[in-house]
MDTraj code that builds the backbone (N, CA, C; nanometers):
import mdtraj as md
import numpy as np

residues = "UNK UNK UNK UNK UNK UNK UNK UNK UNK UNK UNK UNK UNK UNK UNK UNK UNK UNK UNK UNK UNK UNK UNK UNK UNK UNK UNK UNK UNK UNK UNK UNK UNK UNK UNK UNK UNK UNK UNK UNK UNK UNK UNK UNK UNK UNK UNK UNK UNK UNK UNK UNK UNK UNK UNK UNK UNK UNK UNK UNK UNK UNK UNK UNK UNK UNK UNK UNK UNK UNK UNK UNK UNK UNK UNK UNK UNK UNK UNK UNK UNK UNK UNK UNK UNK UNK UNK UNK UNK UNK UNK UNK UNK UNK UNK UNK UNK UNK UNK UNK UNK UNK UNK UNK UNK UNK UNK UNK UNK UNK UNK UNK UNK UNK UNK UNK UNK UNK UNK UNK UNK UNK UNK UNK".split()
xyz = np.array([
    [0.0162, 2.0231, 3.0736],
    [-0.0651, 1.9121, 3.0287],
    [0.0127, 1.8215, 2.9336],
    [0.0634, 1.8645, 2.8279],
    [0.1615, 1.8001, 2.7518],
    [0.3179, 1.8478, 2.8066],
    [0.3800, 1.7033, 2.7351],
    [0.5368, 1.7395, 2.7363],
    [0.5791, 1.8349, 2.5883],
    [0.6637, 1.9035, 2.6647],
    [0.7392, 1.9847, 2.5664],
    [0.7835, 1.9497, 2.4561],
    [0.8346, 1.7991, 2.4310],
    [0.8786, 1.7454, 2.2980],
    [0.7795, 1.7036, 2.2563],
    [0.6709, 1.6473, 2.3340],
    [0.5232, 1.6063, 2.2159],
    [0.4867, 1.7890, 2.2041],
    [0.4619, 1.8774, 2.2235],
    [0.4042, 1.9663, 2.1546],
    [0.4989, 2.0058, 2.0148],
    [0.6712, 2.0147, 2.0716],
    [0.7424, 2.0696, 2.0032],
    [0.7786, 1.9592, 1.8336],
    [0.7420, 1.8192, 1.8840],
    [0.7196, 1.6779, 1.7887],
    [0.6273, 1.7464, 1.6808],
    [0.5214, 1.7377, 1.7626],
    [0.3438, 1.7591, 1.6865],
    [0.3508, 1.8546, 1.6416],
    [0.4072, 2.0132, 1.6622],
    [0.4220, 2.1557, 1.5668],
    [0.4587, 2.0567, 1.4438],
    [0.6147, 2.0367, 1.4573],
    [0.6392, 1.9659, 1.3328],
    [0.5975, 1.9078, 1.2337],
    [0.5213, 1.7789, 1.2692],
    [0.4680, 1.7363, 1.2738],
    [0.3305, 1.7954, 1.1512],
    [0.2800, 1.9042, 1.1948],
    [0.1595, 1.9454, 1.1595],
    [0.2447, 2.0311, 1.0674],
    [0.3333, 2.1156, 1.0984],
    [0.3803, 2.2307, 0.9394],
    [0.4155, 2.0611, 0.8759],
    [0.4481, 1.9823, 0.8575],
    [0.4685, 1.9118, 0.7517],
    [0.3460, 1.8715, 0.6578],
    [0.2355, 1.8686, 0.7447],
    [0.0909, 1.8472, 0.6939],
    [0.0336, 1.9861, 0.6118],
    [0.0824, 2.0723, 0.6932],
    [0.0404, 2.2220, 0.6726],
    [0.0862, 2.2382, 0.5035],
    [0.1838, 2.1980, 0.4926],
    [0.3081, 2.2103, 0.3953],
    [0.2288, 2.1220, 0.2401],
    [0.2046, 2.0434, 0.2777],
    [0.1654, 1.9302, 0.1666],
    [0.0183, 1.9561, 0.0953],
    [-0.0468, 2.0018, 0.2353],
    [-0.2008, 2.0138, 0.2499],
    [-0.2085, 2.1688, 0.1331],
    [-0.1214, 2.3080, 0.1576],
    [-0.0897, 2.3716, 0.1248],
    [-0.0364, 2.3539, -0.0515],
    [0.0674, 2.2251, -0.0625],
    [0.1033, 2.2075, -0.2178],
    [-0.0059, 2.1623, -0.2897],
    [-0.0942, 2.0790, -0.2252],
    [-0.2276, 2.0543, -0.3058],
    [-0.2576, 2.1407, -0.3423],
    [-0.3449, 2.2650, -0.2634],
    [-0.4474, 2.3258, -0.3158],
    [-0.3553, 2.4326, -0.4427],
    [-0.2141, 2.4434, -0.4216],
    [-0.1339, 2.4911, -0.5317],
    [-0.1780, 2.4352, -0.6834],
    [-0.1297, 2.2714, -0.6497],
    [-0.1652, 2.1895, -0.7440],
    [-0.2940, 2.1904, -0.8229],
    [-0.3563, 2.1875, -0.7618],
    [-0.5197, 2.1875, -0.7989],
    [-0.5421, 2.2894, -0.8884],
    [-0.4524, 2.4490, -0.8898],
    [-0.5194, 2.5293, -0.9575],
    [-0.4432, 2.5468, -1.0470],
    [-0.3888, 2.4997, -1.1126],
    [-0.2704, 2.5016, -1.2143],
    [-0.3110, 2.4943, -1.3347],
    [-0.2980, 2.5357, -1.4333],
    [-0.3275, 2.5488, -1.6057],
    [-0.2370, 2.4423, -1.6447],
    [-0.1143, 2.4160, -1.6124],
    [-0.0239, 2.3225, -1.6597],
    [-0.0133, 2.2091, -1.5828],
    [0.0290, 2.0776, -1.6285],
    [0.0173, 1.9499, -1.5506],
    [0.1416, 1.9657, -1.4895],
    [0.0982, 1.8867, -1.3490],
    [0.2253, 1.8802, -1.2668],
    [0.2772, 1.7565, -1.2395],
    [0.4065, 1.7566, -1.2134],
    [0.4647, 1.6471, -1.2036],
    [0.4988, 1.5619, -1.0617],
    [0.5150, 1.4677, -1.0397],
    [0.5413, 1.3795, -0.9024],
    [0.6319, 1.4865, -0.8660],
    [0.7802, 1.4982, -0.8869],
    [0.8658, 1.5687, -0.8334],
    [0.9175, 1.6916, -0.9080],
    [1.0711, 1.7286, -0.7858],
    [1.0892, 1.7949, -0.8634],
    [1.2154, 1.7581, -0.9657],
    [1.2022, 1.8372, -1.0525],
    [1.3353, 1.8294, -1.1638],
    [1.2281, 1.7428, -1.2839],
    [1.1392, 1.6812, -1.2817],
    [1.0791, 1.6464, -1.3609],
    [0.9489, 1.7497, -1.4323],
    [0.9145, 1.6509, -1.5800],
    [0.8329, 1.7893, -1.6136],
    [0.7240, 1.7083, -1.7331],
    [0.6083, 1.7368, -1.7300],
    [0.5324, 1.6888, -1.7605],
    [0.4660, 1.7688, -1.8658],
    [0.4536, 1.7612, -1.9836],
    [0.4097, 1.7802, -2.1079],
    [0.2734, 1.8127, -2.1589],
    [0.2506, 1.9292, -2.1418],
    [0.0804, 1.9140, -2.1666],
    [0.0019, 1.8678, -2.2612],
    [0.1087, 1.8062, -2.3708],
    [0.0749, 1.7060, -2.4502],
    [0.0242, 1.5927, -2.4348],
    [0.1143, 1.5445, -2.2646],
    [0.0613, 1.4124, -2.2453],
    [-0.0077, 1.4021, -2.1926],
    [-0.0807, 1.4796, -2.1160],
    [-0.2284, 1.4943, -2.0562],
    [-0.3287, 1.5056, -2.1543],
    [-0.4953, 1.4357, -2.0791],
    [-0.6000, 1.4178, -2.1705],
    [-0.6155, 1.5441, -2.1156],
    [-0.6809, 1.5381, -2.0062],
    [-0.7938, 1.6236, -1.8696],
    [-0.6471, 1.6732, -1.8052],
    [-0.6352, 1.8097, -1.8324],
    [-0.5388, 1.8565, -1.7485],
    [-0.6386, 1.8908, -1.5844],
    [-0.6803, 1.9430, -1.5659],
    [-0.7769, 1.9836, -1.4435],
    [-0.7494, 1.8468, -1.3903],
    [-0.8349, 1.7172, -1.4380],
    [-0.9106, 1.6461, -1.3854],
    [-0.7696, 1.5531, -1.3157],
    [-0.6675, 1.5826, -1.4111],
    [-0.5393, 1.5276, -1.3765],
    [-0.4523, 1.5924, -1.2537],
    [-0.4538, 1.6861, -1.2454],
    [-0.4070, 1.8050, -1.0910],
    [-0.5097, 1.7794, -0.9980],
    [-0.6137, 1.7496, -1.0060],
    [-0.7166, 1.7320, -0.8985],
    [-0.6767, 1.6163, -0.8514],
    [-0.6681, 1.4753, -0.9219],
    [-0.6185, 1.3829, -0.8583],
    [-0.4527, 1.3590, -0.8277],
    [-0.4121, 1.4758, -0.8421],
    [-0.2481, 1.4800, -0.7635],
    [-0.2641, 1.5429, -0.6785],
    [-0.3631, 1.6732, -0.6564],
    [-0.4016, 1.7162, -0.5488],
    [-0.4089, 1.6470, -0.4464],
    [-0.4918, 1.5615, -0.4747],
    [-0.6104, 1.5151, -0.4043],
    [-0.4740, 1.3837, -0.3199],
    [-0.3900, 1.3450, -0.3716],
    [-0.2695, 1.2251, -0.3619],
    [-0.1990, 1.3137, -0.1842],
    [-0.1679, 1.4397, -0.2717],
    [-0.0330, 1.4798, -0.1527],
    [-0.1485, 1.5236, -0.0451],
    [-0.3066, 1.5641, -0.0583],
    [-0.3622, 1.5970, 0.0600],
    [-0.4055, 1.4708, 0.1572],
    [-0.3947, 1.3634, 0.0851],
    [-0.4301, 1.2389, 0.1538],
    [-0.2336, 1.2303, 0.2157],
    [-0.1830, 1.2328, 0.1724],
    [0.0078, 1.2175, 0.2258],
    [-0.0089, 1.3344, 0.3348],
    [-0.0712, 1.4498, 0.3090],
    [-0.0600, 1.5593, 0.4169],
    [-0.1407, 1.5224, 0.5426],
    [-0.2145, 1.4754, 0.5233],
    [-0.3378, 1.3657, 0.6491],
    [-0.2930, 1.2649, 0.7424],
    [-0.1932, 1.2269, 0.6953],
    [-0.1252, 1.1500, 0.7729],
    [-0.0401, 1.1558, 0.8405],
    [0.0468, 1.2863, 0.8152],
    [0.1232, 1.4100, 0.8717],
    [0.0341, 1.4659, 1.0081],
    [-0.0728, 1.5037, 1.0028],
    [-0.1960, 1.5670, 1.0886],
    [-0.1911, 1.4254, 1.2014],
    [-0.2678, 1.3167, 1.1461],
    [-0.2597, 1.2371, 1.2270],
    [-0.1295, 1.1848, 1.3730],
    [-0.0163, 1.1895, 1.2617],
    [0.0695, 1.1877, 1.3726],
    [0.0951, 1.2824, 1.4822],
    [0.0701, 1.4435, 1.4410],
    [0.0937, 1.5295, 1.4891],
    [0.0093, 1.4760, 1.6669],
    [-0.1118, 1.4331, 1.5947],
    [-0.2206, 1.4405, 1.7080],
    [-0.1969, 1.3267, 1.8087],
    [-0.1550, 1.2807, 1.7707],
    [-0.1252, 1.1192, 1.8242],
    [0.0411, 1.1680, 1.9390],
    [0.1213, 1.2593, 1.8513],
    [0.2174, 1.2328, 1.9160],
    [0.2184, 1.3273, 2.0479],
    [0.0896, 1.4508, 2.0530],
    [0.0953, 1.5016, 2.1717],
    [0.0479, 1.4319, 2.3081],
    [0.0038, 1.3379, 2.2359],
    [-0.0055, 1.2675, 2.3418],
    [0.0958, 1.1228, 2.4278],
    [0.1325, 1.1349, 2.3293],
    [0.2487, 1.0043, 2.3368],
    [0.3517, 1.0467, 2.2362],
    [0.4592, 1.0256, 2.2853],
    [0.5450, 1.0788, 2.1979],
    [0.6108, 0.9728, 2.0976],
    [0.6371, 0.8589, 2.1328],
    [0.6814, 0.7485, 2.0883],
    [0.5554, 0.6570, 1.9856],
    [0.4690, 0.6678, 2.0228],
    [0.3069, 0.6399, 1.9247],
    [0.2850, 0.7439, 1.8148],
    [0.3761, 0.8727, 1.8647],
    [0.3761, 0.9241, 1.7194],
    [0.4613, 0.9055, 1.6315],
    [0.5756, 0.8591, 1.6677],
    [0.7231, 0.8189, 1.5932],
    [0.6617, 0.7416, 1.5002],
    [0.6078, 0.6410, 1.5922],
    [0.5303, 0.4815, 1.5273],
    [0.4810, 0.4810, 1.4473],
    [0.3359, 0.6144, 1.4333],
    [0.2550, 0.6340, 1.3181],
    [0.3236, 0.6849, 1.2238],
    [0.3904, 0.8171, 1.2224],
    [0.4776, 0.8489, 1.1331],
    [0.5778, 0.7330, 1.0468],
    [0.6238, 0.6870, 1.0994],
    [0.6878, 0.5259, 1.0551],
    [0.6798, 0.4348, 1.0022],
    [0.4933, 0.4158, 1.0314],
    [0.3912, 0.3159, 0.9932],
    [0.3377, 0.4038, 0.8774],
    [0.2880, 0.5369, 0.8476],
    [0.2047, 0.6136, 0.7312],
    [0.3286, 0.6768, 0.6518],
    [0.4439, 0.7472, 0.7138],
    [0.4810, 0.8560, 0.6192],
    [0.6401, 0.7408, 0.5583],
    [0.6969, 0.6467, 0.6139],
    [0.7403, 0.5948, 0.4817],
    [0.6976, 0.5278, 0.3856],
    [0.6531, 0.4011, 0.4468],
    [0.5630, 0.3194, 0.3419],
    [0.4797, 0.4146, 0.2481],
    [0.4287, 0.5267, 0.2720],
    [0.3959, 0.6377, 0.2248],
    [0.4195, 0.6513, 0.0774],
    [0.5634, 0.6917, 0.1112],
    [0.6109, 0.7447, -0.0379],
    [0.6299, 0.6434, -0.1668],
    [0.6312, 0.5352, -0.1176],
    [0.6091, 0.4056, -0.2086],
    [0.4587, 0.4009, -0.2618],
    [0.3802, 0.4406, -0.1310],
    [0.2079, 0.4548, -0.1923],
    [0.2153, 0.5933, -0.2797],
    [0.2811, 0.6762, -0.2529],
    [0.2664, 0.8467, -0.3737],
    [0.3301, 0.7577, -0.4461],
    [0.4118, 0.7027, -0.5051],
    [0.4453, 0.6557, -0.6137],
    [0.4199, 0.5984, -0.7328],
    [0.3115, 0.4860, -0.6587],
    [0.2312, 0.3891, -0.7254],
    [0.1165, 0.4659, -0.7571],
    [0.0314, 0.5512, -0.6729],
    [-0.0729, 0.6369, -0.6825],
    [-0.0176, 0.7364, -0.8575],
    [0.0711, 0.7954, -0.8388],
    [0.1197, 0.8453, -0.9301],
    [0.1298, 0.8078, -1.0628],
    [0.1772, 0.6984, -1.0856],
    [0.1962, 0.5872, -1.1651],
    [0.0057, 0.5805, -1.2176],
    [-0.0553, 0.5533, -1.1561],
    [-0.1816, 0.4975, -1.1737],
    [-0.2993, 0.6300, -1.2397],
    [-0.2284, 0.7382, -1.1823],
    [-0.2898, 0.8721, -1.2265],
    [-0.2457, 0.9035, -1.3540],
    [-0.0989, 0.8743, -1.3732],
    [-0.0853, 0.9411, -1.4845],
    [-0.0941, 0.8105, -1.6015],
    [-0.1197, 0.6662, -1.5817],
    [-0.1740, 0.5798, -1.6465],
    [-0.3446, 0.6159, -1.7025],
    [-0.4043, 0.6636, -1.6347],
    [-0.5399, 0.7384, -1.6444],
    [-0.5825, 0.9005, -1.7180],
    [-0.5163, 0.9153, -1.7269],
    [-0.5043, 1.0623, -1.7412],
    [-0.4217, 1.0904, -1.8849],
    [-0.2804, 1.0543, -1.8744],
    [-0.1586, 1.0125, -1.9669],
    [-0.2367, 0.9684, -2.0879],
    [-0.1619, 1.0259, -2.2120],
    [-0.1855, 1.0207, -2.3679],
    [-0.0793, 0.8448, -2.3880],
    [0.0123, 0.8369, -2.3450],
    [0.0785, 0.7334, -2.3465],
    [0.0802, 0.6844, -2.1978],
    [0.0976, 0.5895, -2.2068],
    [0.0408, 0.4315, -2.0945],
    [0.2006, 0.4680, -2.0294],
    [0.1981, 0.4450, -1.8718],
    [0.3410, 0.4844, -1.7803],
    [0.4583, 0.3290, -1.8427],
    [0.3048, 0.2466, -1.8546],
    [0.4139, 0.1171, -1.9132],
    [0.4554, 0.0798, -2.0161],
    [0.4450, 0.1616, -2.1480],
    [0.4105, 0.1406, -2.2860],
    [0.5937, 0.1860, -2.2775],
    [0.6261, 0.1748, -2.2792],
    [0.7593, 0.2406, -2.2886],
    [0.9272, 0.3377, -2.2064],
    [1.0287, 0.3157, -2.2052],
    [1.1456, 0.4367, -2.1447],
    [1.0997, 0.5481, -2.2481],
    [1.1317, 0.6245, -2.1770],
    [1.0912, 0.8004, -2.2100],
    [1.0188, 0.8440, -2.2630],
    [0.8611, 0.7822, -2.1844],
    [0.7432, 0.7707, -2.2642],
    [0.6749, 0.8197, -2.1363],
    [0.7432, 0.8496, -2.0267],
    [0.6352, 0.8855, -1.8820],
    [0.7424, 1.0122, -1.7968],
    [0.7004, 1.0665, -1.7303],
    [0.7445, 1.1880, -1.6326],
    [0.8483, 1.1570, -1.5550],
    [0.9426, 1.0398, -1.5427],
    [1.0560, 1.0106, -1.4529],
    [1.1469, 1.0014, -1.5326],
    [1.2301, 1.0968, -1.5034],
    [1.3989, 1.0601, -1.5876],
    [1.3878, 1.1877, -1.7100],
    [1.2964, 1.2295, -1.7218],
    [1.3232, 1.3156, -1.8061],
    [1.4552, 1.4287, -1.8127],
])
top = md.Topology()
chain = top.add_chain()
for i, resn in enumerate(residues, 1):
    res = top.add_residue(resn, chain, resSeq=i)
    for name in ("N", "CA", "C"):
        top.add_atom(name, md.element.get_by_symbol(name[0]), res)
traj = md.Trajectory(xyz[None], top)
C-alpha cells in the first residue's frame, strides 16, 4: 500500500515527534527551571512560577513535536509533500521555539529577556 521510503521517511519522521513529545512531558515535571537548550542553565532565582514556567516550555516543544507527527502522516502518503511540510513547519520552526522562548521567559523571568547582556538564559 505504501512505498518503502514513505513508511521508512514517516518512522522517522514520527520518533522525532515521539522524541520531543517525550522531552515535554520530562519538562513539565521538573522542580528546577529548564532551559531552551543545551549547555545553558537557568537559575531558579530567575523564575517567578517555576511549574507554571515548565508547563509553558512543555507545552512549546509538544506543539514543535506536532509538527513532526504531521509530516510523518503526510509523508506516507506522498513522499515529497512530506519533505515540503517538514520544510515549511520544522525550520521556520526553530526561529518560532525561539521567539516562543524569549516570550516565556519574558513572562515568567524575574528580569525582562530585554533588560539587559547576562541578564537571560543564552550565553551563559
Amino acid at each position: 500500500m505504501f512505498a518503502s521510503e514513505n513508511v521508512f521517511t514517516a518512522a522517522i519522521l514520527a520518533l522525532a515527534g515521539v522524541f520531543f513529545v517525550l522531552w515535554a512531558l520530562r519538562v513539565s515535571k521538573r522542580k528546577k527551571p529548564v532551559a531552551f537548550g543545551s549547555g545553558a542553565t537557568v537559575l531558579p532565582e530567575e523564575i517567578k512560577d517555576i511549574p507554571a514556567y515548565n508547563r509553558a516550555v512543555a507545552r512549546m516543544w509538544r506543539l514543535y513535536g506536532l509538527c513532526f507527527f504531521a509530516g510523518s502522516l503526510v509523508a506516507l502518503f506522498s513522499l515529497e509533500a512530506g519533505v515540503i511540510i517538514m520544510a515549511a513547519l520544522g525550520l521556520p520552526g526553530v526561529f518560532v521555539l525561539y521567539r516562543t522562548y524569549r516570550r516565556i521567559y519574558d513572562k515568567y523571568g524575574v528580569v525582562s529577556y530585554a533588560e539587559g547582556p547576562g541578564k537571560h538564559p543564552f550565553g551563559r
